[in-house]
C-alpha positions as CSV (number, residue, x, y, z in Angstrom):
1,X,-66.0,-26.2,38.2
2,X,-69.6,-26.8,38.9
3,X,-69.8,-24.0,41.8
4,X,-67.8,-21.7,39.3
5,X,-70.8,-22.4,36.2
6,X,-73.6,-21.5,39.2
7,X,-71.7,-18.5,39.7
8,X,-71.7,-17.3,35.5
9,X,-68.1,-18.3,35.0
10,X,-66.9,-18.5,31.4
11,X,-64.5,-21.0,29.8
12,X,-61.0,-19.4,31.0
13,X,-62.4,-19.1,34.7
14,X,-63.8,-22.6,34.7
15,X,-60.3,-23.9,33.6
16,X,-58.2,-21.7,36.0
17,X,-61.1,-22.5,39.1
18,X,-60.4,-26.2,38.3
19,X,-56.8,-25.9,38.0
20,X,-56.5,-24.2,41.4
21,X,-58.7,-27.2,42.7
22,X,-56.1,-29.8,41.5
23,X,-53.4,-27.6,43.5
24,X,-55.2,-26.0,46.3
25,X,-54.5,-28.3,49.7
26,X,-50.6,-28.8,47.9
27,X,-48.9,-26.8,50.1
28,X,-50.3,-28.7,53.0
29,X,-47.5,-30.8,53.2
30,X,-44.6,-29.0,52.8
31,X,-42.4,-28.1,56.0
32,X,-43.5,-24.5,55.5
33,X,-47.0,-24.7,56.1
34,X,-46.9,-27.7,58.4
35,X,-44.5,-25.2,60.8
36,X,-46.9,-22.6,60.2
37,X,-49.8,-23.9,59.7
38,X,-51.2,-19.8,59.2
39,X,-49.3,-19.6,55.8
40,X,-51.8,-22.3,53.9
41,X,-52.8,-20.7,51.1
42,X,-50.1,-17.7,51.2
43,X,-47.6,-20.3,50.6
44,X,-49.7,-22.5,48.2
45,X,-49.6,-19.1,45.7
46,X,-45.9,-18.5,46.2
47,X,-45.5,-22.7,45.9
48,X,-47.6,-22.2,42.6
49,X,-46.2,-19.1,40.8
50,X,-42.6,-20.4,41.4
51,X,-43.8,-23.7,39.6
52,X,-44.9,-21.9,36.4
53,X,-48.8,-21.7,37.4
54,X,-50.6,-19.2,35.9
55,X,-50.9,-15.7,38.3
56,X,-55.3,-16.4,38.1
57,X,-54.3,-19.9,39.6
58,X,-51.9,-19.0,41.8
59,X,-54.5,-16.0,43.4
60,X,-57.4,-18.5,43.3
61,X,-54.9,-21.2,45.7
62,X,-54.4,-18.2,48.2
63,X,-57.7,-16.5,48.4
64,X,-60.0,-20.2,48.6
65,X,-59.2,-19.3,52.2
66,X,-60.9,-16.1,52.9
67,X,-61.8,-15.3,55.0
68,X,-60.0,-16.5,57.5
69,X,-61.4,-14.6,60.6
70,X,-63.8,-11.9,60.8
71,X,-63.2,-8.9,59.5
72,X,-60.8,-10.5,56.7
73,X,-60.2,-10.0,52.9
74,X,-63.1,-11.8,50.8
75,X,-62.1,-13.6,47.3
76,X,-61.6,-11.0,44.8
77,X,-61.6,-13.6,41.8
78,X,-64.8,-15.7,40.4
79,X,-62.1,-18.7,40.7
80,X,-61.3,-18.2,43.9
81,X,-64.8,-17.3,44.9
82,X,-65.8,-20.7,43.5
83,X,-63.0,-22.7,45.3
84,X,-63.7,-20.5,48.5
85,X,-67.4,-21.8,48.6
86,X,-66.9,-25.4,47.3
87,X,-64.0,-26.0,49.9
88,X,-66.1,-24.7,53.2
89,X,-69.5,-26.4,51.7
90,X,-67.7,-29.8,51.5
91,X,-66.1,-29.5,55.0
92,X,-70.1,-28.5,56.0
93,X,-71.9,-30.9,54.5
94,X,-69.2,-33.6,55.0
95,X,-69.0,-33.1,58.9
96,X,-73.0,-32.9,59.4
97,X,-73.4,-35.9,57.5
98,X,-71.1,-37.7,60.2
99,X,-72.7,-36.0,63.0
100,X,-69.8,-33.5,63.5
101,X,-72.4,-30.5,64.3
102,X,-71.0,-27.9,66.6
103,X,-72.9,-27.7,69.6
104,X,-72.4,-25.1,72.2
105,X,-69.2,-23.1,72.5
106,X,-67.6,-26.3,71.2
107,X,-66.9,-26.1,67.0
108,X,-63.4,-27.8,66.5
109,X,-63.9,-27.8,62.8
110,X,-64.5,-24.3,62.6
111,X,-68.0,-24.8,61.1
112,X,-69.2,-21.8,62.6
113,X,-66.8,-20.2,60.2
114,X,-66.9,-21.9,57.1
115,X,-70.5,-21.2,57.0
116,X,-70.1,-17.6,57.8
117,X,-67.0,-17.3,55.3
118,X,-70.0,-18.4,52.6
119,X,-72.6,-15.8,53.9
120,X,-70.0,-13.0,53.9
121,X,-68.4,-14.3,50.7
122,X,-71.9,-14.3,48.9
123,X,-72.3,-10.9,50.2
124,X,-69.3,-9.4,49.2
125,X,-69.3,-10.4,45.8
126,X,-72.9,-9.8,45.4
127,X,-73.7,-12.7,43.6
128,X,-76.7,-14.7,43.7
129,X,-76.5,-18.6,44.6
130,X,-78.6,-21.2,46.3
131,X,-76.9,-22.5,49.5
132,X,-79.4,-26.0,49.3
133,X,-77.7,-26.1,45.5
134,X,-74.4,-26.1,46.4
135,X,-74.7,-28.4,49.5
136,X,-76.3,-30.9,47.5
137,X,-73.6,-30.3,44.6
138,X,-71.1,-30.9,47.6
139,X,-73.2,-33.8,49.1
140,X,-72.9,-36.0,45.8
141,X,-69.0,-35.8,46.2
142,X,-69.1,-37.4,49.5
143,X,-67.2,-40.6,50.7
144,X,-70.2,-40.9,53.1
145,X,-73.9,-41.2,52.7
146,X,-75.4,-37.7,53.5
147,X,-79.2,-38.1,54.1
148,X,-81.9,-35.8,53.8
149,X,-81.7,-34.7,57.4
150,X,-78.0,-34.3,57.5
151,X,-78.0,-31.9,54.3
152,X,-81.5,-29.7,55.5
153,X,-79.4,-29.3,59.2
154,X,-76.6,-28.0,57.0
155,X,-78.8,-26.2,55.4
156,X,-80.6,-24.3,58.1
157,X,-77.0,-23.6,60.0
158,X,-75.7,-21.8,57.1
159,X,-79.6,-20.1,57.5
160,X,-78.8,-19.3,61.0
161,X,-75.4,-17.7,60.1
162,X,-77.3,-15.6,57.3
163,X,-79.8,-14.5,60.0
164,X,-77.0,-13.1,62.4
165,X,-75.6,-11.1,59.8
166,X,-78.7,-9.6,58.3
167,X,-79.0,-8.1,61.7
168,X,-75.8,-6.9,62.3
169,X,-76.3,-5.1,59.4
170,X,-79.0,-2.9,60.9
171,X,-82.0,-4.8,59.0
172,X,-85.1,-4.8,62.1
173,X,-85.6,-8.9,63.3
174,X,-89.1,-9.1,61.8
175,X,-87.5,-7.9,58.2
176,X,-85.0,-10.7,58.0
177,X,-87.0,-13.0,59.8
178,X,-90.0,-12.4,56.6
179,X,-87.6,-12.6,53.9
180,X,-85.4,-15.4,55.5
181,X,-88.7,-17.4,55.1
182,X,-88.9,-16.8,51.1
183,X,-85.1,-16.0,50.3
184,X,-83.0,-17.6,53.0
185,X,-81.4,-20.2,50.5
186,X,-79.7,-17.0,49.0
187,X,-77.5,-14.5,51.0
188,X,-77.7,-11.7,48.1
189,X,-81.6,-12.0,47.1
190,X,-82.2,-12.2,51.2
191,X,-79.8,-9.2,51.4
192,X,-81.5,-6.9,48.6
193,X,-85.2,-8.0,50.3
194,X,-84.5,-6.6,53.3
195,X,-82.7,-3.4,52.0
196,X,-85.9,-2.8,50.0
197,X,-88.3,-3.8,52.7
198,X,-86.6,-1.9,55.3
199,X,-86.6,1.0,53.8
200,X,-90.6,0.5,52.6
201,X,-91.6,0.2,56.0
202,X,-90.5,3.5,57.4
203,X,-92.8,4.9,54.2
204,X,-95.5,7.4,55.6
205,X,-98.2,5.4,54.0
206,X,-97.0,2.0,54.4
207,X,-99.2,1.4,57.6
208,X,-103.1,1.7,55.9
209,X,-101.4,-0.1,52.4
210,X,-100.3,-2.9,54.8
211,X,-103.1,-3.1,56.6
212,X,-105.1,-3.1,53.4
213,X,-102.7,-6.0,52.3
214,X,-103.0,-7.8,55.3
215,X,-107.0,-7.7,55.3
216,X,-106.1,-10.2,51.6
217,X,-103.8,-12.2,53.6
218,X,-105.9,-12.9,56.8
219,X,-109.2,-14.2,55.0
220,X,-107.5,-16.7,52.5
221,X,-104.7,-17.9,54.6
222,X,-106.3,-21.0,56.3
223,X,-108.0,-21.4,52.7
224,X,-105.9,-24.6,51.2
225,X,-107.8,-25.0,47.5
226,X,-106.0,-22.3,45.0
227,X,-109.1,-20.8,43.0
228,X,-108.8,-20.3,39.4
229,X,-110.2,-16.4,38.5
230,X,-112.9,-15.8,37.3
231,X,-113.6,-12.4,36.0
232,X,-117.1,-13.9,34.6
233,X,-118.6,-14.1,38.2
234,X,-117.9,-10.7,39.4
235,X,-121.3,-8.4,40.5
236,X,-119.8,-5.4,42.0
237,X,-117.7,-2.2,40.5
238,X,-115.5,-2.6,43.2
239,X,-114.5,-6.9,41.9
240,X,-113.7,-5.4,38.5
241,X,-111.9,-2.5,40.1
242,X,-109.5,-4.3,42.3
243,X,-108.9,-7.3,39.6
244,X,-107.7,-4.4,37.0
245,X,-105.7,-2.9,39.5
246,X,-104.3,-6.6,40.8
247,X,-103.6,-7.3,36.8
248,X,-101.5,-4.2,37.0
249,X,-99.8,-4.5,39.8
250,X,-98.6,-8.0,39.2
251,X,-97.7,-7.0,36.0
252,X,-95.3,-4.3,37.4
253,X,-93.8,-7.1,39.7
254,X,-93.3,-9.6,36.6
255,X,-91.4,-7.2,34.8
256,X,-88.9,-6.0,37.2
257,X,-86.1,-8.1,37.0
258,X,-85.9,-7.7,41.4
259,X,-89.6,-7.9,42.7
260,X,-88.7,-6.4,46.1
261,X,-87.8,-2.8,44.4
262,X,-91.6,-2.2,43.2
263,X,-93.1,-4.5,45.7
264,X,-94.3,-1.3,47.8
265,X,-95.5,0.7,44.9
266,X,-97.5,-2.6,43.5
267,X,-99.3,-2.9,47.3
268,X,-99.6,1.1,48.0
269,X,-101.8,1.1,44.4
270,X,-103.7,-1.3,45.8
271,X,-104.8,-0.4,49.2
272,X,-108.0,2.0,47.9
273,X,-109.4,-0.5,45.9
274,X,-108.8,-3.8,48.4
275,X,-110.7,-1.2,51.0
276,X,-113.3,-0.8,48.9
277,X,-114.1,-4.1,47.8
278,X,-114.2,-5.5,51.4
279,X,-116.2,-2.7,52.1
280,X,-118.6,-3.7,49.6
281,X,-118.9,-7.1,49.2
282,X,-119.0,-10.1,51.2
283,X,-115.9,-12.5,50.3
284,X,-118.0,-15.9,51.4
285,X,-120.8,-15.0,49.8
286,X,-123.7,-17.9,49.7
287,X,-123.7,-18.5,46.0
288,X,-120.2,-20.8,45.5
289,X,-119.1,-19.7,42.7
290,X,-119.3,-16.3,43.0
291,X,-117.2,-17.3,46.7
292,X,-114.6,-18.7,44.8
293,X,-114.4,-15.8,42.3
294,X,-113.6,-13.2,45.1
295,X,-111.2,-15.7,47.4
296,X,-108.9,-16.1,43.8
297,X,-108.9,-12.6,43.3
298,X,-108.2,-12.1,46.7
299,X,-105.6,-15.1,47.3
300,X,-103.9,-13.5,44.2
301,X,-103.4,-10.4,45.7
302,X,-102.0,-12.3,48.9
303,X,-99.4,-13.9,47.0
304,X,-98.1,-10.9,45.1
305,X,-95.0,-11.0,48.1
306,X,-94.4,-14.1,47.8
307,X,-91.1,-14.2,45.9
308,X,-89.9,-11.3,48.4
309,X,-90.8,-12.2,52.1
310,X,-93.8,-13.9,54.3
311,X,-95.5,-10.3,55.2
312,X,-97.6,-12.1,57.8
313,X,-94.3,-11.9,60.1
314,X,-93.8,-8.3,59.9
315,X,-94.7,-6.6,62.7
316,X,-98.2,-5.3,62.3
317,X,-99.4,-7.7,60.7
């Protein structure tokens, strides 16, 4: 039921997700399934609709399995979407906390799997939900400790699976490797990133606005203080030109309920005036406060990406 609430289920789906919880491993021992061991789940719904469950339960029991193998049916149902992730997070974050981590060609648990079943579930239903929520959701459940360590390698093997994906999808290695770095706790948000990235890049004007951008992001990224602005301090033109066009641009990325979609128009509007001011001004001017003045504004404008990608590992940067 938790899963199911992360994933917007209402009161009917959280009672038929929880239902099918309470029946979904039932069919595990009967004779049918432990002949066949392939028919978990396809008999668990037959097991369940002959016993008077409702059909939504009864659907949720079969489809918690899916996939099953690449290239399989995902969960068509929020209930059994829910059931589908809690099941293969608990075997993940169960296993890893024991020291059951695949290694090699060698994954008798089908880990390799379960995690990809999550990434391509995610996916399918295009859904977002945090991978380190739901591990730790599945950690607390435990019959074993799971430490810290345990849950981030959990964590960063579901990432891995995410990563493999993403590029079999067509998405260029730098792409998912910069939004894996901001959005690989979420398979849809990572997904929708590098659709919009990818397709920003091969923009005839993306070079110079990057390079503009990147110019922001070189100078302030070994600078660890976070400068407040300070509109006050500015002596060029070109300051108050770029922080009116920085106030705009970061208001088009607040407003837009998926920052990656505008992301390119908010930096392309921006490359004149960034060129401009560098070519005007020195950013570590003598006089400190009128140093710190330009590094916020120009920090600022470094971080406007930052709930999209890391930009500094896109190639070109």
């Amino acid at each position: 039921p938790a899963i199911a609430k992360r994933l917007g289920a209402d009161d009917p789906q959280i009672t038929t997700t929880a239902r099918a919880a309470a029946l979904a491993k039932a069919d595990l021992v009967t004779a049918m399934v432990v002949e066949m061991t392939s028919l978990q789940g396809i008999m668990g719904e037959i097991y369940a609709r002959q016993s008077g469950e409702e059909a939504a339960v009864a659907q949720a029991i079969r489809e918690h399995y899916l996939p099953r193998y690449a290239g399989d049916a995902n969960p068509t149902t929020l209930a059994g979407l829910a059931l589908s992730l809690a099941d293969k997070l608990d075997s993940l974050v169960g296993l890893f906390a024991v020291g059951a981590i695949p290694t090699g060609s060698a994954d008798p648990f089908g880990l390799r799997r379960a995690a990809l079943g999550i990434v391509n579930n995610l996916l399918a239903a295009a859904v977002d939900f945090s991978i380190v929520e739901g591990l730790t959701l599945a950690a607390a459940q435990q019959p074993v400790t799971v430490d810290g360590a345990a849950l981030q390698e959990a964590v960063n093997f579901v990432t891995r699976r995410l990563q493999g994906v993403l590029a079999d999808m067509g998405y260029r290695y730098d792409i998912v490797e910069a939004v894996l770095a901001v959005r690989g706790d979420n398979p849809h948000a990572a997904q929708r990133a590098c659709s919009a990235l990818q397709q920003l890049v091969q923009q005839p004007w993306w070079d110079e606005t990057f390079t503009a951008y990147a110019r922001c992001a070189r100078i302030t990224r070994n600078v660890t203080e976070q400068y407040p602005l300070n509109p006050a301090a500015y002596q060029e033109d070109v300051e108050r030109q770029l922080h009116e066009a920085y106030t705009a641009a970061a208001a088009l990325i607040e407003k837009q309920a998926e920052a990656a979609n505008v992301l390119g128009d908010a930096l392309h509007r921006l490359a004149t005036p960034i060129n401009a001011f560098f070519d005007k001004v020195l950013v570590n001017a003598e006089e400190e406060a009128v140093r710190q003045a330009r590094l916020a504004l120009v920090q600022r404008i470094a971080q406007l990406p930052s709930s999209v990608a890391d930009l500094s590992k896109v190639q070109g940067f």
